[in-house]
N, C-alpha and C positions, 0 to 999 in steps of 0.2 A: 504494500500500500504506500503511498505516497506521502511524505511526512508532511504535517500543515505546521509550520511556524504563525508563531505570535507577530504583531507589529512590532512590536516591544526585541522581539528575538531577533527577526531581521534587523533592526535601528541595532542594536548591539554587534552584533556578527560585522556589518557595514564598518560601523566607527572602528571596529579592531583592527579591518581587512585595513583602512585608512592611515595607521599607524594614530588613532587617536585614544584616549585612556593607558597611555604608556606616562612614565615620571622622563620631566624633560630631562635632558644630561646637563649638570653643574658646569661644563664649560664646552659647547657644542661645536666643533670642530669642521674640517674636510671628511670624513669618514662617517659622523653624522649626515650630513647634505647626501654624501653617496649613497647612504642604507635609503634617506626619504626617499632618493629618485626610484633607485632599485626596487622599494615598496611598492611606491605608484606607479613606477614603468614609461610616463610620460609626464611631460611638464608643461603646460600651454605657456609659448610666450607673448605678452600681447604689448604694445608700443606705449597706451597709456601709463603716462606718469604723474598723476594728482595724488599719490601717495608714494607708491612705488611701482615700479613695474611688475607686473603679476607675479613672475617667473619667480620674484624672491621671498613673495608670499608663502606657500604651500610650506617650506622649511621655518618657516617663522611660526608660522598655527603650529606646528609639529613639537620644535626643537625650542622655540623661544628666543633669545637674543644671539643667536648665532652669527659672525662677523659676514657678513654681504659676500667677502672677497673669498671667503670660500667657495661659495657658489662660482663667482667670476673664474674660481680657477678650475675648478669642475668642468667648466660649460666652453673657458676659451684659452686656459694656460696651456703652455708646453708637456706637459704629463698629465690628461684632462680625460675623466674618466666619461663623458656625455657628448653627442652630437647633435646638430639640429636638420630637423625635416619634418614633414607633414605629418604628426602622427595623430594628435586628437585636430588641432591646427597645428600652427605653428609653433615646433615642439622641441624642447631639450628630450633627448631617451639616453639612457644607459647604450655604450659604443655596441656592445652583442647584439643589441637587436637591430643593428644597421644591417645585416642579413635580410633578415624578417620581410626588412620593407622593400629587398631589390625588386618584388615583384611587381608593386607600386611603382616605381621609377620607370621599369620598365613600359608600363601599360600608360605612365606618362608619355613618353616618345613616340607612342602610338594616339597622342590625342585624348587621355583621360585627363586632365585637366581644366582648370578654368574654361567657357567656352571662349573669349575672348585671346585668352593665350594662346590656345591650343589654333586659332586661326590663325593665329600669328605667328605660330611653328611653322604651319604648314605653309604660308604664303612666304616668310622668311626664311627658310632655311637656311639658304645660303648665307645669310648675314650670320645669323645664329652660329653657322659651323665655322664663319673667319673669328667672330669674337672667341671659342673657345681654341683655337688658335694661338690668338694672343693671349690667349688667357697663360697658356702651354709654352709662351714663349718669353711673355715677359715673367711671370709669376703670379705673385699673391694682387688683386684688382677690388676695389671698391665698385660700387654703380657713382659713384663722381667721374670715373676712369670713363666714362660708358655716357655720359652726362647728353654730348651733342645729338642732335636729330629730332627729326620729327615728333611732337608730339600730339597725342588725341583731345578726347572730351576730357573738362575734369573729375577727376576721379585714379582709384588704382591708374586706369588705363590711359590715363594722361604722363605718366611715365614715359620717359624717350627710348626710342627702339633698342637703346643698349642695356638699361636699368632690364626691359620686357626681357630682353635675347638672355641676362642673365637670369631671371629669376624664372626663366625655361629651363633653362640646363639645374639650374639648383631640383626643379621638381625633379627632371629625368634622371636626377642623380649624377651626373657627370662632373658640375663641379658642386661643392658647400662650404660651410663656413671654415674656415680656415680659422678666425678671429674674430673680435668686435672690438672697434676704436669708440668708446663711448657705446653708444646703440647702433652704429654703423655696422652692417657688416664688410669683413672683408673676406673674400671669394678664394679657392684654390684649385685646381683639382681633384676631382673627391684624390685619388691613388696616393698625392701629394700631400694633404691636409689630414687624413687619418692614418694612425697607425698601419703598420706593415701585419700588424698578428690582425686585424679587423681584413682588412680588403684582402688578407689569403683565406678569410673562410673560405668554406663550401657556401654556393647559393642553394639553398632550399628550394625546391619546386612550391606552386602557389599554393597548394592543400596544406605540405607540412607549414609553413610558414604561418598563415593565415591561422592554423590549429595553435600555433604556438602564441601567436598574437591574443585569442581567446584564449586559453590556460594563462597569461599574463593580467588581463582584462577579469577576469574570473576571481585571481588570487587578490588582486587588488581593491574588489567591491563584495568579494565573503559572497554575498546573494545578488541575485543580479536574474534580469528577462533577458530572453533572447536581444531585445532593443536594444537594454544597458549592454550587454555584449558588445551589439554592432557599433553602439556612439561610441564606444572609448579609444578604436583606435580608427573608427570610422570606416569602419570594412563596409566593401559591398552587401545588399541584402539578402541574394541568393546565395552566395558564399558562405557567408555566417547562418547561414540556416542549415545549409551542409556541415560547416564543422561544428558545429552546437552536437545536430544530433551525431554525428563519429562519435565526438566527444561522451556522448551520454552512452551510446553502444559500448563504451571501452572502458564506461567504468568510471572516466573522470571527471563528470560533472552527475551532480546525483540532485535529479527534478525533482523539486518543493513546491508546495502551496503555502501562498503567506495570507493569511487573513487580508480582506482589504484590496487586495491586487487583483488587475484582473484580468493578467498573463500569469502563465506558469513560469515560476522562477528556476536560476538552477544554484547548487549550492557545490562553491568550491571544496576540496578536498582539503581535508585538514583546515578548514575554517575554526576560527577561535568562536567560544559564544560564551564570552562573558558573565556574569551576573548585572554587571554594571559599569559604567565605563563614565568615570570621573576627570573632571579635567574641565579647562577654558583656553577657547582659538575664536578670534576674530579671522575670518574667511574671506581669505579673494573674492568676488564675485567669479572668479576664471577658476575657482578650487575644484580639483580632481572631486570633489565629494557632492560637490551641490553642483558643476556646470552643467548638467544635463536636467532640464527644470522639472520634470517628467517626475524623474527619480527624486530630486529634492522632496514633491510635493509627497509622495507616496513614504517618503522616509520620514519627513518630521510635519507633514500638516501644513505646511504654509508655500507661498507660492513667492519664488525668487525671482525677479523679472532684470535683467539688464538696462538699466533707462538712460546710456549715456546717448542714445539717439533719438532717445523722445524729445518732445521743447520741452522747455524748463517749466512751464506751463500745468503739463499735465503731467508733469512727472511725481509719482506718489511717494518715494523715500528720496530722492534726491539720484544725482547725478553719479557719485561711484560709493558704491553701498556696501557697506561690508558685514553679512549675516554674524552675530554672537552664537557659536555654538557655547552653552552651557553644560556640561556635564552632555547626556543623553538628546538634548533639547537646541533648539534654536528658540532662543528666548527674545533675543531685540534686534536691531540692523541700526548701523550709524552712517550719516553720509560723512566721508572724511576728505579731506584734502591739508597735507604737508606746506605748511607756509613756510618756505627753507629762510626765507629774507627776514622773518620776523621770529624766527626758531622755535614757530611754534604749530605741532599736530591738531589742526580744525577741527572738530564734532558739528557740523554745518546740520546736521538734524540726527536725533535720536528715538528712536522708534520702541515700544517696548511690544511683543509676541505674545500672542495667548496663552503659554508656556512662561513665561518669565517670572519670579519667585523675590522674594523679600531679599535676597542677596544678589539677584541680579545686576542693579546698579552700582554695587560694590563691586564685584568679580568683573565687569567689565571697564569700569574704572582703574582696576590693576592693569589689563589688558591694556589700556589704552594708553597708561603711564609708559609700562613696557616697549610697547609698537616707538613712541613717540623716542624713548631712547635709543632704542633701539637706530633710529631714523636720525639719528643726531640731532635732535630736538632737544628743546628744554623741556616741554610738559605740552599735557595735553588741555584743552582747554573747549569748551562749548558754546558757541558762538550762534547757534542758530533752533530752529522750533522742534516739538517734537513732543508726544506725550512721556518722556524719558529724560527728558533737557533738561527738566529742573532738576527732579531729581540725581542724574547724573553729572551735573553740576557741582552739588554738593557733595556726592562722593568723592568727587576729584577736587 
């Protein structure tokens, strides 16, 4: 018979699968960042910086005041254990699974791409194969390098045909990041820019790989639907439908029913299932745990929306919002933004959760203190409305 879980059992199992309910380490290191990524398996990175840029969140909710330049040296040092390419988006992953994605790359140079790029492959080739030329001949390239030409509409696609031709080849794998000079990137050839033990793997054929992407995806959310499977690293739909059930045939994923749901979930192997899982993270809105809104609402009740492209107008918590996970609960959301010039972490609104407890305003208060040092701030401060403003006011 097929085991029914609690809401309560899934919310547990999830937050463990997340590395959440663990004691942060006393002084959190390089080796720290590498277990978070390893855990989550991918990292969204995304360009906004009104507090920080995403990518250095997810280790912060985790690990706590951990030095930034760890991650920096993870993601773009000389001995850097993470590369970037399309995995959830735009993604830091642990280097082994640069395998995984050759078949992604692949079926880029065949046109699986943006449709706008992928026209642009096809119509431009030839441009595209003299840039990665000089890519080959001069070295390591910026898209400043690439700067002159034509450009379109505004938007992505207003990019000039060099910025375009590279960030073809970055899809199709051919070249990637090599660096980042600030948030620039700087381009190499993939052969050139990653290790020699990485680019002599074996390429997996697209079944194993894709299998291996769900057993990854799997271990990292504890319980999860076929859908959650497909979002996390963004696999095709009839793919992930195929390795789900292999998967379930072979033993290693073992289908649950969770109260409340109204897909059949599957339950990783060797999933933890807590009693309780203790602890405070203010969350990315880009966090591996809540970015797929579906699952947020299914896991803790409330509905997490993205509003940096609403008008300000109709936006209901504000512009970059970052959910309070509480112990088990997402209790409040604060709209925040880093005033580096005046050194001090904003609370632009504070929101408190149906969920939120007589310690709430305290426990996020800590957090905020934290974040704000963390961020080379002096303190944090609440500057804007919110049924949580006063009182979290006074906490802080």
């Amino acid at each position: 018979m097929t085991e029914t879980l609690s809401p309560n059992t899934a919310r547990r199992i999830a937050l463990a699968a997340q590395g959440f309910g663990r004691a942060r380490p006393a002084a959190p290191g390089r080796s720290h960042v590498r277990d978070v990524v390893r855990r989550l398996g991918v990292v969204q990175i995304d360009s906004v910086n009104v507090v920080t840029r995403t990518h250095y969140l997810p280790a912060f909710s985790r690990l706590g005041a951990y030095p930034r330049e760890a991650l920096e040296a993870e993601a773009w040092g000389t001995r850097r254990s993470l590369f970037e390419y399309w995995g959830h988006e735009a993604s830091l992953m642990p280097l082994e699974l640069q395998p995984l994605l050759r078949w992604r790359m692949e079926r880029a140079r065949d046109g699986a791409m943006w449709t706008g790029l992928a026209r642009f492959g096809r119509e431009r080739r030839d441009y595209i194969d003299s840039v990665l030329a000089e890519i080959e001949r001069r070295g390591p390239v910026t898209g400043g390098d690439f700067a002159e030409g034509p450009r379109g509409q505004p938007g992505w696609w207003s990019w000039s045909e060099g910025k375009r031709a590279l960030e073809w080849l970055f899809w199709a794998g051919l070249i990637t990041t090599k660096t980042r000079r600030g948030f620039e990137r700087i381009y190499d050839l993939t052969e050139r820019a990653l290790p020699r033990r990485i680019i002599d793997l074996p390429t997996p054929d697209e079944a194993d790989a894709q299998r291996e992407l769900v057993r990854i995806s799997a271990r990292a959310m504890g319980v999860a639907t076929e859908a959650d499977l497909r979002d996390y690293f963004r696999l095709p739909l009839a793919d992930t439908r195929a390795r789900v059930a292999e998967l379930v045939e072979a033993g290693e994923l073992t289908p649950v029913t969770v109260k409340g749901w109204r897909q059949t979930a599957y339950l990783a192997p060797d999933a933890k299932r807590p009693r309780k899982v203790a602890g405070a993270a203010l969350l990315s809105p880009f966090d591996n745990l809540i970015w797929m809104r579906d699952r947020t609402e299914r896991l803790f009740g409330v509905k997490v929306r993205l509003e940096i492209y609403t008008p300000a107008h109709k936006r209901a918590h504000g512009y970059y919002v970052l959910p309070f996970l509480e112990d088990e609960a997402i209790t409040a959301r604060v709209d925040l933004k880093a005033d580096r010039k005046a050194g001090v972490l904003l609370v632009q609104a504070a929101w408190r959760e149906p969920d939120a407890t007589p310690e709430t305003a305290a426990r996020l208060a800590g957090e905020l203190t934290l974040m704000a040092g963390w961020l080379g701030l002096e303190r944090a401060e609440v500057v804007g409305k919110g049924d949580l403003a006063e009182e979290l006011e006074q906490a802080l």
